[in-house]
N, C-alpha and C positions, 0 to 999 in steps of 0.2 A: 406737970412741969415740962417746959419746953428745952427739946435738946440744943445742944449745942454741933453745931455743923463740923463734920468734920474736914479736915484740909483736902483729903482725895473730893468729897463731895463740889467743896469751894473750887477745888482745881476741874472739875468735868464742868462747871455753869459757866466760866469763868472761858472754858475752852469753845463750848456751845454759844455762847455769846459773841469769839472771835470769829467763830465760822459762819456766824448767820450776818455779820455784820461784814466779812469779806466777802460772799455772796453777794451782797446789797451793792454794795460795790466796783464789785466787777461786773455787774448785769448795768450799772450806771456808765461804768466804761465804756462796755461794747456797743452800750445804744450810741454813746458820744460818736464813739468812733460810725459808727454805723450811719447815724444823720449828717456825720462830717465827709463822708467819702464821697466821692464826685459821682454823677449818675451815671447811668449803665449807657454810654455810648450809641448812637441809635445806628443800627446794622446797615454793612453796606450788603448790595445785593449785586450777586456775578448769574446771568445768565446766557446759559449754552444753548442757540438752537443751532441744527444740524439739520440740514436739507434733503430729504427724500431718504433716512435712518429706517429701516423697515424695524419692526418688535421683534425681529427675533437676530439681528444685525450686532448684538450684544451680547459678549460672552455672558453675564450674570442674567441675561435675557435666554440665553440657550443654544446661540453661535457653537460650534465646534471647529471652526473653519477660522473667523475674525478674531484678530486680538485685540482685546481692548481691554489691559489691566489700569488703566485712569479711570477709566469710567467703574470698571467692576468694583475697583478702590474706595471708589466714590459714592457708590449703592453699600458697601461696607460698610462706611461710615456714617450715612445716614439712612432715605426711607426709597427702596423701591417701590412703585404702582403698577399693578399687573392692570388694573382698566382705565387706564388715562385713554383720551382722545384727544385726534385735532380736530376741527371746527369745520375741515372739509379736506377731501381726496386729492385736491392740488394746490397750492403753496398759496399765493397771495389773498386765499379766502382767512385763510389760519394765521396770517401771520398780522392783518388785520385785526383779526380777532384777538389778538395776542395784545398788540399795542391799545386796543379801547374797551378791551374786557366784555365785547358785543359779537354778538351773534354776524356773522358777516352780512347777513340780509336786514340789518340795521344799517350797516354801513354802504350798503349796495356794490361791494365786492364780492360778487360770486363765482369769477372764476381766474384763471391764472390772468395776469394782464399782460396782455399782447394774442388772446386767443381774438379770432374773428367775430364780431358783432353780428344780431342778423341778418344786420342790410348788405353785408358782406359774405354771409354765406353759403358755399358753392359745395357741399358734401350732399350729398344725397338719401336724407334721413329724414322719418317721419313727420318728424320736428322739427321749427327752429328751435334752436338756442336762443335760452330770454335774455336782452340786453343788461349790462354790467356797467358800474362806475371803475374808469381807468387808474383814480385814483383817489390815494385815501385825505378826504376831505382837512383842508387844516380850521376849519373848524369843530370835529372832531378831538378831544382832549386824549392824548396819548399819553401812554405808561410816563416817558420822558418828560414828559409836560408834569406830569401829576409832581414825579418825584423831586424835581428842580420848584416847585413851589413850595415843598417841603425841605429844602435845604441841601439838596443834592447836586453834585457832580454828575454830567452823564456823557456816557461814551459809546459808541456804536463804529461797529469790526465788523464787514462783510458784505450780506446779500441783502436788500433792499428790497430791492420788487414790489414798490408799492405806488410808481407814480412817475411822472417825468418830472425835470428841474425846476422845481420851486415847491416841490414835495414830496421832497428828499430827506435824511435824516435830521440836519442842521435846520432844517424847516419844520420840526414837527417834534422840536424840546430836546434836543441833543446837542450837549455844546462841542461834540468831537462827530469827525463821521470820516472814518477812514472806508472806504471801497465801496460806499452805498450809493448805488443809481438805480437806473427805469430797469436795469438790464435783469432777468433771473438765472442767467448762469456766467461765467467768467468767461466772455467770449472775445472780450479783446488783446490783441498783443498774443504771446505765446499759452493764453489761457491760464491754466493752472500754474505756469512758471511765470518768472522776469524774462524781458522786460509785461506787464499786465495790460496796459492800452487802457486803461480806469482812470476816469480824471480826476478820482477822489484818493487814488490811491499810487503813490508817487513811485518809481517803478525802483526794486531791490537788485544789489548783483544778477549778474545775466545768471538764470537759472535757479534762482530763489523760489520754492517751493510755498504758493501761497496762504496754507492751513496755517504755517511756521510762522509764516509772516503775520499774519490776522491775530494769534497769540502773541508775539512779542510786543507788537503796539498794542496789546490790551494790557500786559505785564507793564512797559509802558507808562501808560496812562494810570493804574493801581498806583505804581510807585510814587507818582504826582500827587495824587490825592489821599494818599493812605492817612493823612493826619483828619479828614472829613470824610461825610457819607456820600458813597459812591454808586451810580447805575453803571454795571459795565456788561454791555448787550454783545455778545459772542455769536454772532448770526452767521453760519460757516456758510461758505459755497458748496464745500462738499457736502455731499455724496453726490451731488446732481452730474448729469451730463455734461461736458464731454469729458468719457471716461479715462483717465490718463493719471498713474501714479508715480510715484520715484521710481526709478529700473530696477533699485535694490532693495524694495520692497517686493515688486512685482515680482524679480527670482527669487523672491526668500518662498514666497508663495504658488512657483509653479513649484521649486524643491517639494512643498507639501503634500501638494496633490500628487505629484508620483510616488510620495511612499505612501500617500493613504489611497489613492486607487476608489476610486468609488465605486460601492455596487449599486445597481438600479439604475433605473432609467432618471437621466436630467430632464427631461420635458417633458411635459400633460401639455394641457387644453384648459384655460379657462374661458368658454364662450367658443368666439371666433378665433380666439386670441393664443399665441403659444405661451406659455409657461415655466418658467424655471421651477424644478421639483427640489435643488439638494445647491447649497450656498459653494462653490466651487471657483467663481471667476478670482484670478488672480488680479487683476488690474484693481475689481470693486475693491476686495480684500484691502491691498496697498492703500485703496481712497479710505478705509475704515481706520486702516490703524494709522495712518497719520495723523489723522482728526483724532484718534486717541491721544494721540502723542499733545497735539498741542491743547488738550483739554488739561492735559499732566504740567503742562508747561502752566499755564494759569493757576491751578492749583498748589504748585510748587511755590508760588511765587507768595501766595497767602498764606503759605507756612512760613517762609521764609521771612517775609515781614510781620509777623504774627498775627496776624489779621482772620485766620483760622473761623477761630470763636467767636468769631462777630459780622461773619458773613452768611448770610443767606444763600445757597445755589440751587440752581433749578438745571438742570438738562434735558431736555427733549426734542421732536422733531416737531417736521410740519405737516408731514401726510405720509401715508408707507410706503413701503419699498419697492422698486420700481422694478415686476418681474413679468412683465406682461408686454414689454414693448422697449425699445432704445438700447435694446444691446439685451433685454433680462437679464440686467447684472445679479441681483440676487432671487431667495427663494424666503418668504414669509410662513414658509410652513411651520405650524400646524395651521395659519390661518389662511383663508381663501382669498382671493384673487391680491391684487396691491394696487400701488399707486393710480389713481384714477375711478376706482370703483368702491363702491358705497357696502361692499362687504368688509370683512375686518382689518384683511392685510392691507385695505387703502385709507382706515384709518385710525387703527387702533395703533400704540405710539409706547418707545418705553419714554419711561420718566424717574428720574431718581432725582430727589429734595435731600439737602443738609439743612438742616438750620439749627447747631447746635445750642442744646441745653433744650432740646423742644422733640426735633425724632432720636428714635434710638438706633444705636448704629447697627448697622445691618438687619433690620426692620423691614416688612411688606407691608403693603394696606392694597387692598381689593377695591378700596372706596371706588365711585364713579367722579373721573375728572374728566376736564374738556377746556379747550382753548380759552374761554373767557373768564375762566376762574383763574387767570394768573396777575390779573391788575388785581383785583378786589383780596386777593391773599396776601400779595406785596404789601400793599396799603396798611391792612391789618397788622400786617409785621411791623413796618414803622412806625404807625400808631404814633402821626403828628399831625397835626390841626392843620385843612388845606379847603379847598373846595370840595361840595359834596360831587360826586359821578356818579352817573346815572350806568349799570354795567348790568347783564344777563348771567354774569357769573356768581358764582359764590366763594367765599374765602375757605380753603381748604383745612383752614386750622387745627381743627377736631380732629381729620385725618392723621397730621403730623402728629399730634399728642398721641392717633395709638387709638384715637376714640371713635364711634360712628360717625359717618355725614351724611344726615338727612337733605338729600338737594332734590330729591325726584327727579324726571326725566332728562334726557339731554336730545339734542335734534341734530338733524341733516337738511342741506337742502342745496342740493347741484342740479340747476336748469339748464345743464349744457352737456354737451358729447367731449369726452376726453381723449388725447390721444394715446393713450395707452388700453381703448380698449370699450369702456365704459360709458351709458349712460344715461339720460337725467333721469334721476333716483330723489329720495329723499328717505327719510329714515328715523326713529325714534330707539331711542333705548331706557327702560324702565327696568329696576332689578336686575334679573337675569332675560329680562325677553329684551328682545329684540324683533322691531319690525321693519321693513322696507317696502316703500311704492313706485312702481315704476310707470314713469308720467307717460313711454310711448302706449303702453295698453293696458293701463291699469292694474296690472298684474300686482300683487300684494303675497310678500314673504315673512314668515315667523318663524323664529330661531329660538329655541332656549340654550343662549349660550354656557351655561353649567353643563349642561349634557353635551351640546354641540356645536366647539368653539368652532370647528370647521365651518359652520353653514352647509352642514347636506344635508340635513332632514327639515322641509318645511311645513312647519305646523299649523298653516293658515286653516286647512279645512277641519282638523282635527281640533282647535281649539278656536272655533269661531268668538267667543266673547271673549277672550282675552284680544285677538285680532282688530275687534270692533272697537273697544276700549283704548288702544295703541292706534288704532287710523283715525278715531275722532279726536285723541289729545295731538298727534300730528296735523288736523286741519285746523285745530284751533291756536295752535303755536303758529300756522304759517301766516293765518289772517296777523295774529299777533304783533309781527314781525317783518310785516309788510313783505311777505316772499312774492316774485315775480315768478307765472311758470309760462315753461313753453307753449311756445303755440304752433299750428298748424304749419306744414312746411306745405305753398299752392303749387313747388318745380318738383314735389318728391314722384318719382316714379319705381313705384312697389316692383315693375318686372326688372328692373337693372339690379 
């Protein structure tokens, strides 16, 4: 005999039946809603490079001396790289490499433009120096080029250095170009003040402090375009020569040094060359933290317009820090020599990435990066249908997420004498080794920089197959890559 249900029974199926049926329901909603919302915006990108920034120039890099709480800020919130590189120990090889995502001996910029070619040259050294392209070809497709066929605004603030007029920023995918010429340091007019003597760059109140300047026309140009996807290229003059900052930085920073007093000695020897041992110069200091400041002013301005969470930034330099010649304004210690020389301090680089919802904030990655991986990451990032490029980099992405990146080696190749000291070198880096060949006598260096980021223990004889392995993947990258090398110098004379 079948029972009869009772009302509490009736009342739990009854209840069971409301809840699975509002489940249904609201999982119908969310998707509504979910397929209905507008797409995710596709990222603008702000990037900072800073001129002749040495890796240790940065308090979150190890500074004790520079302040620079924007940038530390800014490694906070996203991902610092303790092994970034640039693409070469003086500016217009890396900065090249920057805008086509190529090795510079792709592009045939191999040294800064304006150094003396060989039929011009009167130094007295084993070698010439190999011939260089003056400037960066505009058939070459540039970062600004890539991203304006993708839907992009682009805008370009600063140093240039890549060419005389007609390939120039405005000539090579950039629809704004405030201060960009042939020039590589700010030598016209009052220099780093108003009036500038830039013809691209229209002159501010007398005594207008140009880093400030360079940031507010970036600030600017954001607030123009914040309703679209934006390139805004932050190319500083500073750090570079000629050395000269506000007064009232400058006394805030000799104050310093007399209450801290340094012990030890300021000057070594790298080479021939003297050496800054201990970061001390008042004036570089003031050049440091003003470029903090207006990195703070650009980032301010993305909070402020809320544009935060949907920008991509990159910060880094173009070669290291200049302690070996032109004033030795700073010291790259723990690493060896700087700007100009194919050891670490001339180019190994800080680098701090946000790209929120992707690194985590105040996060490191060891990964190995290098000049030409900043198109083919960019891209990635905006991931919108364009022309394929052809680039020697790789997209750093795995990195951001926190995950390995398998890239294998990265290369060097400077066939010319620098003035700060250094010269024609060429260089691989795999893992932790590191190797270097020096084209006047063949001379061949191995470093495992795990153990010795310095470079003073060379492990060429000690670890012959690992040496042999790194100089045959370096002849075959050069053939690669079409490297030109020095040749015989027939006016060298060995007794002078």
């Amino acid at each position: 005999m079948m029972s009869t249900p009772t009302p509490s029974y009736l009342q739990h199926k009854l209840t069971t039946f409301t809840l699975v049926i509002g489940a249904i329901l609201f999982s119908f909603t969310l998707e509504k809603q979910a397929n209905s919302a507008e797409p995710k915006r596709t990222p603008n990108i702000v990037f900072f490079l800073v001129d002749d920034l040495g890796w240790k120039d940065i308090g979150v890099y190890g500074s004790s001396f520079y302040h620079t709480p924007n940038v530390d800020g800014l490694a906070a919130s996203g991902m610092r790289f303790t092994n970034a590189y640039a693409a070469c120990q003086v500016c217009s090889p890396t900065r090249a490499s920057i805008m086509t995502g190529k090795y510079p001996q792709r592009v045939g910029i191999t040294d800064y433009i304006g150094a003396a070619q060989p039929d011009k040259w009167k130094r007295n050294t084993p070698l010439l120096p190999a011939p260089y392209q003056t400037r960066l070809a505009l058939e070459e497709t540039t970062l600004a080029e890539a991203l304006k066929q993708r839907g992009y605004a682009t805008f370009f603030a600063g140093k240039w250095h890549l060419g005389p007029e007609g390939n120039w920023p405005e000539d090579q995918g950039f629809d704004v170009n405030i201060g960009g010429i042939d020039r590589g340091g700010p030598y016209g007019g009052k220099k780093y003040f108003s009036p500038y003597g830039n013809p691209r760059l229209t002159d501010g109140p007398d005594g207008e402090h140009l880093p400030d300047r360079l940031a507010s026309e970036t600030v600017k140009f954001i607030e123009q375009h914040q309703d679209q996807p934006f390139l805004a290229y932050l190319s500083f003059y500073s750090v570079h020569t000629p050395l000269m900052a506000r007064e009232d930085l400058k006394q805030k920073y000799d104050e310093i040094k007399q209450r801290i007093r340094f012990a030890g000695p300021i000057w070594g020897e790298e080479g021939k060359s003297k050496l800054r041992l201990v970061q001390e110069h008042s004036v570089y200091a003031g050049m440091v933290e003003a470029m903090d400041a207006a990195v703070g002013k650009v980032l301010d301005a993305l909070d402020r317009l809320k544009l935060t969470d949907n920008t991509l930034v990159i910060f880094t330099s173009d070669n290291g820090g200049l302690s070996t010649s032109e004033g030795h304004p700073t010291s790259n210690l723990p690493l060896r020599g700087g700007k100009g020389w194919m050891y670490e301090g001339g180019i190994r680089e800080p680098l701090v990435v946000r790209y929120p919802g992707v690194t985590s904030p105040g996060s490191e990655s060891d990964a190995l990066v290098t000049s030409p991986d900043f198109l083919p990451t960019i891209l990635a990032v905006v991931d919108k249908p364009g022309d394929k490029i052809d680039t020697d980099g790789v997209s750093i992405i795995s990195a951001l997420e926190g995950k390995p990146l398998d890239r294998g080696p990265i290369f060097w190749h400077y066939p010319h004498y620098g003035n700060q000291g250094g010269s024609p070198t060429a260089a691989v880096r795999e893992g932790d080794w590191k190797l270097i060949e020096w084209y006047e006598d063949g001379k061949v260096e191995l470093f495992n920089l795990a153990d010795d980021i310095g470079e003073k223990q060379n492990l060429a004889d000690q670890q012959p197959e690992k040496r042999k392995e790194l100089h045959q993947k370096l002849r075959q990258w050069r053939k690669a890559v079409g490297a030109i090398l020095p040749t015989a110098n027939p006016n060298y004379k060995a007794t002078k």
